[in-house]
N, C-alpha and C positions, 0 to 999 in steps of 0.2 A: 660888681665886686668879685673876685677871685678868690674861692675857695682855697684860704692858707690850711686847711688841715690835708691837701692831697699832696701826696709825694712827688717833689720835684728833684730833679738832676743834674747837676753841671759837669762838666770835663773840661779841664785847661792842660795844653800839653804846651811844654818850654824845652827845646835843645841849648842844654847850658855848655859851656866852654869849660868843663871842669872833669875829672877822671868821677865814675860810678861812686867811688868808695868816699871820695872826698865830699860829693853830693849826702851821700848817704850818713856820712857823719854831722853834716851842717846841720841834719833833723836830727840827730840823737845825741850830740854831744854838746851839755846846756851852754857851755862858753862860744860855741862857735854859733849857736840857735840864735843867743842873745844878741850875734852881731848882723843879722837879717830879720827876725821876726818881725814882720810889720811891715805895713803898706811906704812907699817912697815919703816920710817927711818924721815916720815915726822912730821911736828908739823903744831898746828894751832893756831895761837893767836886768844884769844876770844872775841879782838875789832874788829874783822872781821867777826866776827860771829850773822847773824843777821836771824830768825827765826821768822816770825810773822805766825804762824801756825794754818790755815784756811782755807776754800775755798777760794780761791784768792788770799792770800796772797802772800807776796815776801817770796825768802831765798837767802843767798848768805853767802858764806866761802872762805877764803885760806888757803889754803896749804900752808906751803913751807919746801925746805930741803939744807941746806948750799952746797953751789955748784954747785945746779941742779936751785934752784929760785922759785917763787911764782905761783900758780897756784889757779885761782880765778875760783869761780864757783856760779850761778845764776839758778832760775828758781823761779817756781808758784807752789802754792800748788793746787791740783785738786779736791782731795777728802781727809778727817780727820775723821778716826773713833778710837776714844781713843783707845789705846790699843790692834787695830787689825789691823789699814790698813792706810798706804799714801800713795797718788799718788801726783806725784809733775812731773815738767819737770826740765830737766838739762840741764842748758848751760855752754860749755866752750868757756870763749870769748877770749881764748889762741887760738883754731882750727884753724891752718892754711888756712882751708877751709872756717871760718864761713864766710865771707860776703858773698861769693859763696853757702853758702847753705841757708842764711837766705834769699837771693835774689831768691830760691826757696822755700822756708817755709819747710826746712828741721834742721835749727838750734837749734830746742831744742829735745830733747829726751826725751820719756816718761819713769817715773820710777815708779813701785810698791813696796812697801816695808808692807809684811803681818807678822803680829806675831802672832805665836799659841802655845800654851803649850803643851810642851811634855818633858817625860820622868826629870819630875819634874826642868827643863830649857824652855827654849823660842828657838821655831823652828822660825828663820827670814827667807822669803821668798824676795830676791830681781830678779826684774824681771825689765828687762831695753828692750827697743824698740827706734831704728833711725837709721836714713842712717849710717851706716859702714856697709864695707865688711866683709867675714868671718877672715879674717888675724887680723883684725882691731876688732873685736867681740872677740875672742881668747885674743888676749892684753887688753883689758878694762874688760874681767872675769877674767885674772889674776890678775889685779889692784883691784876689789873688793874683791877678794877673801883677799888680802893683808890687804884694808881697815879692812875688818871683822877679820884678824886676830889682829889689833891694836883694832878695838872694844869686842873682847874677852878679851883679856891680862886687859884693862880698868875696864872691868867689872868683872875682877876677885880681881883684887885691889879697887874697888869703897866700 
């Protein structure tokens, strides 16, 4: 079995079809959040979606997908630089794990999200850090990659 208390890290990079700023606002602006948050099949209502985007601030969203159910998600914002970079931490207070890992200080995950111009679109850079194994690392890069492909389709109709 594989040690879940050692730090692991993923990186998923997506060249979206959309200008920096308009990328940049899809993550900070809750109405536009609300119309990609979540992996290909899910939806997010936008009275869950609460974004105060700043050092310190809160965030918090749901998911959800008929069948499967709600999937809330929380964290702080760490670092805000318009248009190039956020770091926020993510919790899901669904983890079967979380009391057991917040009774560690291992319940939030750090996330970076960088946008750079290229190739006349926006290269988003998401780089996520927290206790999961590599099994568990593999399933949460798939799930982003899912997210990104609902925030492409969005940004191709916005």
């Amino acid at each position: 079995m594989t040690d879940t208390t050692q730090l692991n890290e993923l990186t998923v990079t997506r060249t979206l079809d959309a200008p920096r700023a308009s990328v940049y606002r899809a993550w900070t602006d809750p109405e536009r959040f609300a119309q990609w948050w979540g992996p290909v099949g899910f939806s997010t209502d936008p009275s869950t979606v609460n974004l105060d985007v700043r050092v310190g601030g809160a965030w918090s969203a749901t998911m959800a997908a008929e069948g499967i159910g709600e999937f809330p998600f929380t964290g702080v914002y760490r670092e805000v630089v318009e248009n190039e970079r956020l770091v926020f931490t993510l919790v899901d207070p669904k983890d079967e794990n979380i009391a057991e890992r917040a009774a560690r200080g291992e319940a939030e995950e750090l996330t970076t999200v960088t946008f750079a111009d290229r190739d006349g679109g926006t290269e988003l850079t998401f780089h996520q850090a927290g206790q999961f194994d590599d099994e568990k690392a593999e399933e949460v890069k798939g799930g982003w990659n899912s997210f990104f492909d609902s925030l492409g389709a969005y940004l191709a109709n916005a």
